[in-house]
N, C-alpha and C positions, 0 to 999 in steps of 0.2 A: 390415329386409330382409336387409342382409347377414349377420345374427343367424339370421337362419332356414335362410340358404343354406348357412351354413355345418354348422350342426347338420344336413340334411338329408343332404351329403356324407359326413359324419362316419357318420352310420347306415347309408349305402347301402355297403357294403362293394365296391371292386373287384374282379371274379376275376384269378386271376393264372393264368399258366400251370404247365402241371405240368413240374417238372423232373426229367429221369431222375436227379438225382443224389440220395442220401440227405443231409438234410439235418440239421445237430445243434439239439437243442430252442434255443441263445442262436441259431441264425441263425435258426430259425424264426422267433424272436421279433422276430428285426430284421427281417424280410423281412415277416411279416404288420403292422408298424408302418406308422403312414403315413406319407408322402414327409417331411414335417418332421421329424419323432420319428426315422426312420430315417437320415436325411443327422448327426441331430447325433452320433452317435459315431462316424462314419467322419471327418467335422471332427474330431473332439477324439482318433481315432486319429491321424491326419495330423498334429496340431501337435508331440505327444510325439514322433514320430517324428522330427520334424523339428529339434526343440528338442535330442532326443539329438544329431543331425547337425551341428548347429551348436557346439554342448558338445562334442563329441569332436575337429569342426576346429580351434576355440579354444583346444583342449588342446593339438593337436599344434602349432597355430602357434608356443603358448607355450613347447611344448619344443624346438622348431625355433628359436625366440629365443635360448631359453637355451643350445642349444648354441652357436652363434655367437657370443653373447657371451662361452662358454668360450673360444672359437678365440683365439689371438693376432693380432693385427691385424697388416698386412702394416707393414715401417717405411715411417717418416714420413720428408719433406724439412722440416726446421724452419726456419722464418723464422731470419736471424742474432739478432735482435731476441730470441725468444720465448728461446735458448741463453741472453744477454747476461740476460734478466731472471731465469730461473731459478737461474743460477750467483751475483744479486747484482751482475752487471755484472764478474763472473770477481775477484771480493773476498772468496769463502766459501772457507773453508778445504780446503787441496788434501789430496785420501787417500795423494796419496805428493810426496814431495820431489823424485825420480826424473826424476818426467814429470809433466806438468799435466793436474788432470785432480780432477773436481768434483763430487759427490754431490749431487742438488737434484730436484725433483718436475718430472715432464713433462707435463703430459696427465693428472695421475692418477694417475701411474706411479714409483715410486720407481726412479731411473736415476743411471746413473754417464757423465758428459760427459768427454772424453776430448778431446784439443787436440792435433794431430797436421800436421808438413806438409806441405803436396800438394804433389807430383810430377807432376803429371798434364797434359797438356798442354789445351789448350780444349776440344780433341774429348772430352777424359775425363770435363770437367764440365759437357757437354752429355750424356753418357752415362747421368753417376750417378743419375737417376729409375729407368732401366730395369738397372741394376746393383743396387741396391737392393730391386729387385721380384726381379732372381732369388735373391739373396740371402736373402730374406725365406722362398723356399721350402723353406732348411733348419730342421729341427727334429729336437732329439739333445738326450737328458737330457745329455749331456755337454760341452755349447756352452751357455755362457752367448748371450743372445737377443739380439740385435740389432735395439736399436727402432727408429731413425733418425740422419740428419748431418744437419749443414749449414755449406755451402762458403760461404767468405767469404776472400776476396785469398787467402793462401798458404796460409792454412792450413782442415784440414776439422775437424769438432767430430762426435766419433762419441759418440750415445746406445747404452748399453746394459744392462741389467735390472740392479739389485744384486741381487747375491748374497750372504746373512749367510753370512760364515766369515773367513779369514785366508787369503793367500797360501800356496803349497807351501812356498817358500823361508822363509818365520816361521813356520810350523809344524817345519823340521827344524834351524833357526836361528834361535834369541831369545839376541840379543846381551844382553838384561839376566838371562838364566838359562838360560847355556847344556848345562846340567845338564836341564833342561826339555823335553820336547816333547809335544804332545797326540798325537802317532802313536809309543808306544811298542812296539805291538806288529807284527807280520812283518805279519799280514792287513791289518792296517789301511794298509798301507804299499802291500801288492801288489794290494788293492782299488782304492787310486788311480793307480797303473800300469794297471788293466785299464781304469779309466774313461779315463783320459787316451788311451789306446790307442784304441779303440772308438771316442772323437771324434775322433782323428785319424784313421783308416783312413775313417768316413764321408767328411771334406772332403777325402779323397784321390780315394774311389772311386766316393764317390756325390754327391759333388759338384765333382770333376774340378777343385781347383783346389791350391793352396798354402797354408801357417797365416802362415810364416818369421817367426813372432816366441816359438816353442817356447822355454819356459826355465818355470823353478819357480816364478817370481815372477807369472807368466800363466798359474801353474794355482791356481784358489778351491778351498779345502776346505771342501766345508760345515759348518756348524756341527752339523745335527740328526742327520747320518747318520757324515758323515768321508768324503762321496764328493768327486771331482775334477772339479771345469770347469773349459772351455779357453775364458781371454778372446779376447778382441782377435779374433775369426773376421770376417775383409771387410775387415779393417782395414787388410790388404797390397794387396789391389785396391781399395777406393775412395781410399785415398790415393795410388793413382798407382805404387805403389812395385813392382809386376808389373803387364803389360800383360793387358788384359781386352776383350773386344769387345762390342760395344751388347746382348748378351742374356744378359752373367752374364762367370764368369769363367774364364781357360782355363788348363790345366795348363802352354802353352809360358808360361816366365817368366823374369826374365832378374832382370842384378844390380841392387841396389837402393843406388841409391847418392845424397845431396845433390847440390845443384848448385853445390857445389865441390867435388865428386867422389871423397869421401870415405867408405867403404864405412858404411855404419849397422849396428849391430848389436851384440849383446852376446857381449863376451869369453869365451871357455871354453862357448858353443855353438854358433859357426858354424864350419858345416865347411872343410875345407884349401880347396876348391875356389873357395867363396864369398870367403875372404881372398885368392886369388889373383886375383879379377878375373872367377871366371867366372858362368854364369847359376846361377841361383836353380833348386830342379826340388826336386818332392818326395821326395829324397833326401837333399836337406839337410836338409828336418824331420824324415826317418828320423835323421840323425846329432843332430840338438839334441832328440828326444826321447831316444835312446840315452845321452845325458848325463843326464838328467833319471831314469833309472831308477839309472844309479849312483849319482846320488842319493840316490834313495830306499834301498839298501842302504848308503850309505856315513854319509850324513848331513852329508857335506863341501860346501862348495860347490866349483864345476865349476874356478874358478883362482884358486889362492893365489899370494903372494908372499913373500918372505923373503928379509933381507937377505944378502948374501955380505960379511962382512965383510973375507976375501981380497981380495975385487975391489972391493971397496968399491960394490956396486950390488946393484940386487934379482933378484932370480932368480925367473922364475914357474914355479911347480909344476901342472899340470894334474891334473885329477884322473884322464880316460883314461889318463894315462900311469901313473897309479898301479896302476889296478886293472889294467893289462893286464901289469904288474911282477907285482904280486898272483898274477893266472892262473896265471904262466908258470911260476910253483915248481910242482913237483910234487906236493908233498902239499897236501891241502886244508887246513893250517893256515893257509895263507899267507892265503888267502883269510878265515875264520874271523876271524885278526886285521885284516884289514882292514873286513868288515861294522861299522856303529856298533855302540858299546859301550851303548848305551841300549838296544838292545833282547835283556841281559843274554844273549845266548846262546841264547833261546826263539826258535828258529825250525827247518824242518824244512832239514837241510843241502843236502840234494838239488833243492831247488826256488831254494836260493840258490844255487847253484852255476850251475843250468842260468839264471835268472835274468841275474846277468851275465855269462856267455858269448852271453844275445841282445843282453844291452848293449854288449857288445865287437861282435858283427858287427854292429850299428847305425851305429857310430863307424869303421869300417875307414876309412881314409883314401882308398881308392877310392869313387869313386860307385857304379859298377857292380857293384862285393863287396858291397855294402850292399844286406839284404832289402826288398821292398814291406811297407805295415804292414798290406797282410791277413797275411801269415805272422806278420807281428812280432802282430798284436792276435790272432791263433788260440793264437800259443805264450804269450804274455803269459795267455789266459784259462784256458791248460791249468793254466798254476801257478798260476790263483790258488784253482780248484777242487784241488788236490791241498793247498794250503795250507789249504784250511778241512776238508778231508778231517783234515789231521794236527792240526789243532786241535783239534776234537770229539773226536779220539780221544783226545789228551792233555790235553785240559782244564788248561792249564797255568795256574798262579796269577800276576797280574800282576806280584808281587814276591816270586820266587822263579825261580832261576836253578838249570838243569839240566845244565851243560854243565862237565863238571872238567879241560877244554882248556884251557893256558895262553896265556897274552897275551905 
């Protein structure tokens, strides 16, 4: 019975209505099909379509993954415990004799633990979550990253990212060859001037706060390229040592000193001001970069000593004092002989010149003579384009010297 009904249906054709629109021979064929036959390809349109839908969300979710997993993750507050097992229980060998301070896996992450003391009163280490979060918001090829601390009794344990290379200061100083240095030439030297510059003008102006631990030894050269980063960034506000308020850090900052009130700091780069007592301000890391560029044209470090065998005592030599001896002669020989002699005299004299005279108003013993380092990073980048300008043009051979000016 159902056998026949069905065949019977099947023969009796339904009319359909006429529709004013012209239709194409495959719709005709779908439209004169019957309800079954015609439902199955608008099904099987609908899954593809859908299946594309779901293939393309899937896609982009995927790439929406993967860019967040590019992103850097905000820093972490690390248990004392998780520092304590990484470092060995603080028994793995330290990267410098200096200060302590320990290369070890975080999370993942090849990091460098750093052992510092806190200054800070309660209020500060109930702060540090949200000092940390604002902190975290910077990012500058020229900042080494800031992964995380953690505060335990006096002292704070700062993580942050290795970076392969050598300090500035062993790069223009290796006491086992001092004939040596990997920055033999001017570009290579005013290249990390421009990068040093550029991360310092960010955490001045685009992130309103202070470095105050500027010196050569806290700037990484990298290995692949010979560019410069600037360590220790948050390192002066989460250890207490400038005051910060609960949503980041602020430019009013004062002197940093132990609590037997002893100024901290290193010799031959703090400015007059800081050694007298007074506050800290982004002027001072105008003048401890301003060292840090003599630097790099002298090759010296910032204060030597030597004995007075008259007075029977040492006598310290600064090296400000030198280069602005240097300046003051009139002819540019003076200057000429004081540039390092490793970098044979290939350099364009004019960019060295103008070079340390921003060195010199960096260092002026006033604060207020002292430029902001937007001007200092504008003129710093001026010469380092007019330096590659005069390279290309001279194509100078690495060991060969063009200069028949005496020493």
């Amino acid at each position: 019975m159902c056998k026949s009904k069905s065949a019977t249906k099947a023969s009796t054709p339904t009319p359909r209505p006429r529709s004013s629109r012209s239709t194409t021979p495959s719709a005709s064929a779908s439209a004169s099909a019957a309800p079954g036959s015609y439902s199955a390809p608008a099904i099987g349109s609908t899954s593809a379509s859908s299946t594309s839908k779901v293939s393309s969300s899937s896609s982009s979710s995927s790439s929406l993954a993967a860019i967040r997993g590019s992103l850097p993750s905000p820093p972490a507050i690390y248990p004392f415990s998780e520092i304590a097992a990484a470092t060995n229980n603080f028994l793995a060998k330290r990267l410098s004799s200096s200060s302590p301070s320990w290369r070890c896996s975080l999370r993942g992450k090849d990091a460098v633990v750093f052992q510092r003391a806190f200054r800070g009163d309660p209020a500060a280490a109930a702060a540090l979550p949200s000092r940390l979060a604002a902190l975290g918001k910077s990012h500058h090829k020229s900042l080494v990253r800031l992964l995380g601390a953690s505060l335990a009794g006096d002292h704070i344990y700062l993580a942050y990212e290795f970076s392969p290379g050598a300090s500035l200061a062993d790069c223009l100083r290796n006491p086992r060859n001092p004939n040596f240095t990997p920055l033999p030439t001017w570009t290579s030297r005013i290249q990390i001037a421009d990068d040093v510059a550029q991360g310092l003008e960010y955490i001045h102006h685009h992130f309103a706060t202070v470095h105050n631990r500027i010196k050569s030894s806290a700037v990484i050269v990298t290995e692949a390229d010979l560019h410069g980063k600037i360590c220790h960034f948050g390192t002066a506000a989460l250890a207490g040592e400038v005051p910060s308020d609960d949503s980041g850090v602020s430019p009013a900052v004062r002197r940093s000193s132990s609590r037997r009130g002893w100024i901290e700091g290193t010799r031959g780069y703090m400015a007059p001001e800081i050694i007298a007592g007074e506050r800290f301000s982004p002027r001072s890391d105008v003048y401890a970069f301003g060292v840090v560029l003599l630097e790099l044209v002298s090759g010296e470090e910032p204060m030597k000593y030597r004995y007075d065998k008259a007075r029977k005592e040492f006598e310290a030599i600064s090296l400000v004092e030198t280069a602005a001896a240097a300046a003051a002669e009139r002819e540019r020989e003076g200057l000429r002989q004081w540039v390092d002699r490793r970098l044979r005299d290939s350099f364009p004299v004019d960019a060295m010149e103008k070079l340390i005279h921003v060195a010199l108003r960096c260092v002026d013993a006033e604060p207020a003579a002292r430029p902001e380092m937007t001007w200092v990073a504008g003129k710093v980048s001026k010469l380092y384009l007019e330096s590659k300008a005069w390279e290309d043009t001279v194509r100078l051979p690495t060991d060969f010297s063009v200069s028949l000016a005496p020493r």
